[in-house]
C-alpha positions in Angstrom: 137.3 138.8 112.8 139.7 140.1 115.4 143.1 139.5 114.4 145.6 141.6 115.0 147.1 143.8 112.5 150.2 142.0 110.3 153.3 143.8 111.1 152.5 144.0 114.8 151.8 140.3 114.6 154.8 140.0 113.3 157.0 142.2 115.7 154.9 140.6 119.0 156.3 137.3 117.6 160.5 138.6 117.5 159.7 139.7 121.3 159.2 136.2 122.4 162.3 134.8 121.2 164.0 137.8 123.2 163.0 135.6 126.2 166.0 133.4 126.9 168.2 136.5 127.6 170.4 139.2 126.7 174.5 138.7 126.5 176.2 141.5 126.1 178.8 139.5 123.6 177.8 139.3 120.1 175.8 135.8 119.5 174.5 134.5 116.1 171.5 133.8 116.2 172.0 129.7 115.4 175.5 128.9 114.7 176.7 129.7 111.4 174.0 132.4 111.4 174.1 135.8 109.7 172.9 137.9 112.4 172.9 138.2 115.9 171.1 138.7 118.7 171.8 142.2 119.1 171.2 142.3 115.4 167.3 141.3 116.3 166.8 143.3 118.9 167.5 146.1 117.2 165.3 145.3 114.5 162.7 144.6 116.6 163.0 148.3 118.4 162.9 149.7 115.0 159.7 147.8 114.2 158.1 148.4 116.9 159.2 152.5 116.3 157.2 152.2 113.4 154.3 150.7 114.5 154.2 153.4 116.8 154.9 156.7 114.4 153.2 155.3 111.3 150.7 153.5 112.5 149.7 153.9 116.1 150.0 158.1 116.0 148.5 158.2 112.0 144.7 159.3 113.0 143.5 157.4 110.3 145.1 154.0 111.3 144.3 154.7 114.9 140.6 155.4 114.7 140.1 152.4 113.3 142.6 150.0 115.4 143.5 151.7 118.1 141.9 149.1 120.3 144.5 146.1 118.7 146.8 148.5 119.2 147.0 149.3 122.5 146.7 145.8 123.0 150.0 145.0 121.2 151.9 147.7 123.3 150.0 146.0 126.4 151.0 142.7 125.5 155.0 144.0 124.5 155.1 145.9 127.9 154.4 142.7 130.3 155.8 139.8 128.4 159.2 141.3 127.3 162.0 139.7 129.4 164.2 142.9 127.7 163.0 145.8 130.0 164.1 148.5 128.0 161.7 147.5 125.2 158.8 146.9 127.8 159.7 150.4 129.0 159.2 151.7 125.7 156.3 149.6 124.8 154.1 150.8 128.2 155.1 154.3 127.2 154.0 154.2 123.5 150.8 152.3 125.2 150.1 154.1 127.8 150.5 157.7 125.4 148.2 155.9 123.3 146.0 155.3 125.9 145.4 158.6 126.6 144.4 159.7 123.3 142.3 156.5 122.9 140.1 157.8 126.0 140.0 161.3 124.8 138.3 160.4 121.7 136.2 157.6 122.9 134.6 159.3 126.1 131.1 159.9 124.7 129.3 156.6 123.4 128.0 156.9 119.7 124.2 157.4 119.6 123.7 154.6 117.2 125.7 151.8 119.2 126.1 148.9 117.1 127.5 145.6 118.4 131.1 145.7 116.6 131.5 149.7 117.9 130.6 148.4 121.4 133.2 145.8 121.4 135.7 147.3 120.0 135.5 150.2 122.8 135.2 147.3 125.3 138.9 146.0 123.9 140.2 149.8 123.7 138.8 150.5 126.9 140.0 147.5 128.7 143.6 147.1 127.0 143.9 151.6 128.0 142.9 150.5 132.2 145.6 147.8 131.9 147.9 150.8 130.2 147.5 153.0 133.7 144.7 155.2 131.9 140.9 154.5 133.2 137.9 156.4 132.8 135.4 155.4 135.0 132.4 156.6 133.4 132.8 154.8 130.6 133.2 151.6 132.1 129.8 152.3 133.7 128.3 153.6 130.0 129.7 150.2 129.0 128.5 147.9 131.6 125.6 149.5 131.2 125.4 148.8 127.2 125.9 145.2 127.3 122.9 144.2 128.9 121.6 145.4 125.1 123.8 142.8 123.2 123.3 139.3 123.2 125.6 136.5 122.0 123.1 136.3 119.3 123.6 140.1 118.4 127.8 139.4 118.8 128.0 136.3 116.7 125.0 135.6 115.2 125.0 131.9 117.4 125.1 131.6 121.4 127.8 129.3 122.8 125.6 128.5 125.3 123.6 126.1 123.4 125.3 125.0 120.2 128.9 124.6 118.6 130.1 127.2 116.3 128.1 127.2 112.7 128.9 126.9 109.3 125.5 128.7 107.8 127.1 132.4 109.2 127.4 134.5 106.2 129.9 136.9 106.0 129.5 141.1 105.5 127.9 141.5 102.1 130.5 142.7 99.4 128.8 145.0 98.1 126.7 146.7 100.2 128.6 145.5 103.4 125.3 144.3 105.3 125.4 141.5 107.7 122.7 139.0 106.7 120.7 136.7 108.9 122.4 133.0 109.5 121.8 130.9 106.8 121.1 133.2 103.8 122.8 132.9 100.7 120.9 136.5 98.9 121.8 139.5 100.3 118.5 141.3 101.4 119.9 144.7 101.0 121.3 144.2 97.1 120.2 141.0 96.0 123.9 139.7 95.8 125.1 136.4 96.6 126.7 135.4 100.0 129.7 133.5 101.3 129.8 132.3 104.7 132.5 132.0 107.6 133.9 129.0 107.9 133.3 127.3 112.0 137.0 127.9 112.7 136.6 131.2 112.3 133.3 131.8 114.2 135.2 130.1 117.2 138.1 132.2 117.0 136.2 135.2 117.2 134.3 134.1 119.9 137.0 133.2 122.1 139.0 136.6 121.7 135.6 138.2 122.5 134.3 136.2 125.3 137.8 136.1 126.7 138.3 139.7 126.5 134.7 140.6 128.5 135.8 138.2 131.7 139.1 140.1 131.7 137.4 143.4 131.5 134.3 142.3 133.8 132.0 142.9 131.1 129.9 140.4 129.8 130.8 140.2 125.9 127.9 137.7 124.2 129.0 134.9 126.3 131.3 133.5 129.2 134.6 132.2 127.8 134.2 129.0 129.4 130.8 128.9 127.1 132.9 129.3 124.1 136.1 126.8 125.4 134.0 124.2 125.7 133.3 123.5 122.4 137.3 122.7 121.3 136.8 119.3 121.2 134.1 119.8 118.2 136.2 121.7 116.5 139.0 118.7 116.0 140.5 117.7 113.8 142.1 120.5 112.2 142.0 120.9 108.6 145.1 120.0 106.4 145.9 122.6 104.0 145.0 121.0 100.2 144.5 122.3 96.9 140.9 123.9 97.5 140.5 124.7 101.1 143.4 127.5 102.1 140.8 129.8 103.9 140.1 127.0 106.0 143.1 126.0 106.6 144.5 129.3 107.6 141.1 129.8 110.0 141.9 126.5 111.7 145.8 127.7 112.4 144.2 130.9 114.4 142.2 129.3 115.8 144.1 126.5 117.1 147.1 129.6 117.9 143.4 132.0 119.9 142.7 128.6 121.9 146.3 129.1 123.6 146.5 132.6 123.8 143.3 133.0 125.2 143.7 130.4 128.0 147.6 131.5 128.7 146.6 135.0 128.7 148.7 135.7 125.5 151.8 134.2 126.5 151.2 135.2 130.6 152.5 131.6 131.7 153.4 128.3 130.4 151.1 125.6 129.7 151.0 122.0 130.9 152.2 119.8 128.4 149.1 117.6 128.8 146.4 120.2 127.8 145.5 121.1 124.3 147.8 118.0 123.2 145.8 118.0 119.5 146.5 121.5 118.8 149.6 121.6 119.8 150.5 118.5 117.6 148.4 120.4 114.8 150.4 123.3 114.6 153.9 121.7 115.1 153.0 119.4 112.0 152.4 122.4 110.0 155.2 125.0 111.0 156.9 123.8 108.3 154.6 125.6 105.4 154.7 128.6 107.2 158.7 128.1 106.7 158.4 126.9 103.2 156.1 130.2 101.8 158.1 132.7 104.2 154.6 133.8 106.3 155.9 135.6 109.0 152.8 136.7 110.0 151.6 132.8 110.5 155.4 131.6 111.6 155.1 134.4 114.6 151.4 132.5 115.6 153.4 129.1 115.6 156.0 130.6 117.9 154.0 132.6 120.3 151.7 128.9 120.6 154.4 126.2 120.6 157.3 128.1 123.0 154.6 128.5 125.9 154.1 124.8 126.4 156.0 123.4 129.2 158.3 120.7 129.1 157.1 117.5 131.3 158.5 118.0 134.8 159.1 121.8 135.3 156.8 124.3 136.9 153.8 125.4 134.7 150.1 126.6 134.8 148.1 123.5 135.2 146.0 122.3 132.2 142.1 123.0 133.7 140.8 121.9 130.9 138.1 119.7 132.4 134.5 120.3 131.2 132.2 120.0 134.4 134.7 122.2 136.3 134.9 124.9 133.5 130.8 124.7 133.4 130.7 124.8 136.8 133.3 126.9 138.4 134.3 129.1 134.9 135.2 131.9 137.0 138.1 130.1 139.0 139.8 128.7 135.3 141.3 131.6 134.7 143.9 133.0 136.9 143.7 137.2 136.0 146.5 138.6 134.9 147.6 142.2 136.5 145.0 144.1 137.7 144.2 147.1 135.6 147.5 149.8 136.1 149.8 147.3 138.2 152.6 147.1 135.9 154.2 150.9 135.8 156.5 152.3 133.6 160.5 151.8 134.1 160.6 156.0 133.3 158.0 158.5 133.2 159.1 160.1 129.4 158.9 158.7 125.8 162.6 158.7 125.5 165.2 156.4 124.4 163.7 154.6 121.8 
């Protein structure tokens, strides 16, 4: 499951509420608040300094997430309204970038289908960074002709809704089974499987992400969208079923990033009306246990839809035009390298 890592969730969240502006006077942040908005925005430069020297630059943590990262400093860089934190976002991002290419150049011998999309998201999150590598996009195009939708997810969008008989990696041996075993063929132990909301999820990010790179990842997205009306309704959260609950928040929260580019544009209040209804009837538990993590996927869904009457991305929601035209729902977001750096140094952060 892609989702990105906690604290950077968390700091990606702050950075949209920078978006109505910056006064120079001291403001609370709500009257009779404690801090203000300067008070944030500093906090949110130190978090995202963190993320960036004890995380992003720590060769263990970066080997492993460097693609979400360099995602997050992507996303930072062209959604901030604040320009001195996209500044230092593009060049934490576009440093990382670098590094991210150096070590990633050579494909592995023994390409497995989570490697290869993983160095599809680094490789596609580095281009929009400024830092491309043109032979490895070829290496990659290339390897994707070897990866099916079956090989990705284990179920192709193409012909069926997201399953419930998916089991998840083995916790023991960490094997991935074949759909609808409930043994482990490696060690004999005893299976769980991935609830549908989280297939979906995972499919969107991934089939979303290969359109924006122009490599085929399992699926089209449009393949993948189509199947949001199956997934409603959402669950309630109850006594037994929190892991379901939580998997139908993200991916109610994925279904609007992925079709508003991660908070590109506003949305047309008349498209996804269900989950946005979903997840404004539930912010409060994300309030009530203190879940940033969750509060900051409520914020970054509910502030991009539009209010009736002003200017906004127009819901294309429709099913025969997404099967038909899937290539012209999605308008792209900069091309890879368009959106430069305010200075040419790492300084001032």
């Amino acid at each position: 499951m892609r989702r990105i890592l906690a604290p950077v969730a968390v700091v990606i969240a702050a950075v949209l509420l920078m978006r109505a502006g910056h006064p120079r006077e001291s403001v609370p942040l709500w009257p009779g608040a404690r801090y203000t908005r300067q008070d944030r925005d500093r906090a949110i430069r130190r978090g995202l300094e963190f993320i960036y020297t004890q995380v992003a630059t720590q060769p263990k943590y970066f080997y492993d997430w460097g693609h979400d990262l360099l995602t997050a400093f992507y996303n930072i860089a062209a959604t901030s309204s604040d320009r001195e934190l996209s500044r230092i976002a593009w060049n934490m991002g576009h440093e990382r970038a670098r590094e991210w290419l150096r070590l990633n150049r050579k494909l592995p011998d023994q390409l497995d289908s989570v490697w290869f999309t993983d160095l599809v998201f680094g490789m596609d999150s580095a281009e929009r960074l400024g830092v491309s590598d043109p032979e490895l996009r070829r290496k990659l195009t290339e390897a994707a002709a070897h990866f099916s939708a079956q090989d990705l997810w284990l179920f192709d969008p193409v012909v069926e809704a997201p399953p419930a008989d998916i089991p998840r990696l083995c916790r023991k041996c960490g094997r991935q089974n074949v759909r609808g075993a409930k043994v482990c063929s490696h060690c004999n132990a005893p299976l769980q499987m991935r609830g549908r909301y989280d297939v979906f999820m995972d499919a969107l990010i991934t089939s979303y992400t290969g359109d924006i790179a122009g490599i085929r990842l399992g699926a089209p997205y449009a393949a993948v969208l189509k199947w949001a009306p199956a997934m409603r309704p959402y669950p309630s959260l109850g006594p037994t079923n929190e892991d379901e609950y939580y998997e139908g928040v993200y991916a109610a929260t994925h279904l609007i990033y992925t079709y508003n580019h991660y908070s590109k544009f506003r949305v047309s209040s008349d498209c996804f009306p269900q989950e946005y209804q979903y997840l404004k009837s539930n912010l409060r538990i994300a309030a009530e246990q203190k879940d940033a993590e969750t509060m900051g996927e409520y914020l970054d869904s509910l502030r991009v839809r539009n209010d009736p009457g002003r200017s906004a991305h127009p819901c294309r929601f429709r099913l025969p035009a997404l099967l038909t035209e899937p290539g012209r729902q999605l308008g792209r977001p900069e091309r890879p390298g368009s959106l430069r750096p305010l200075s040419p140094h790492m300084d001032g952060y």
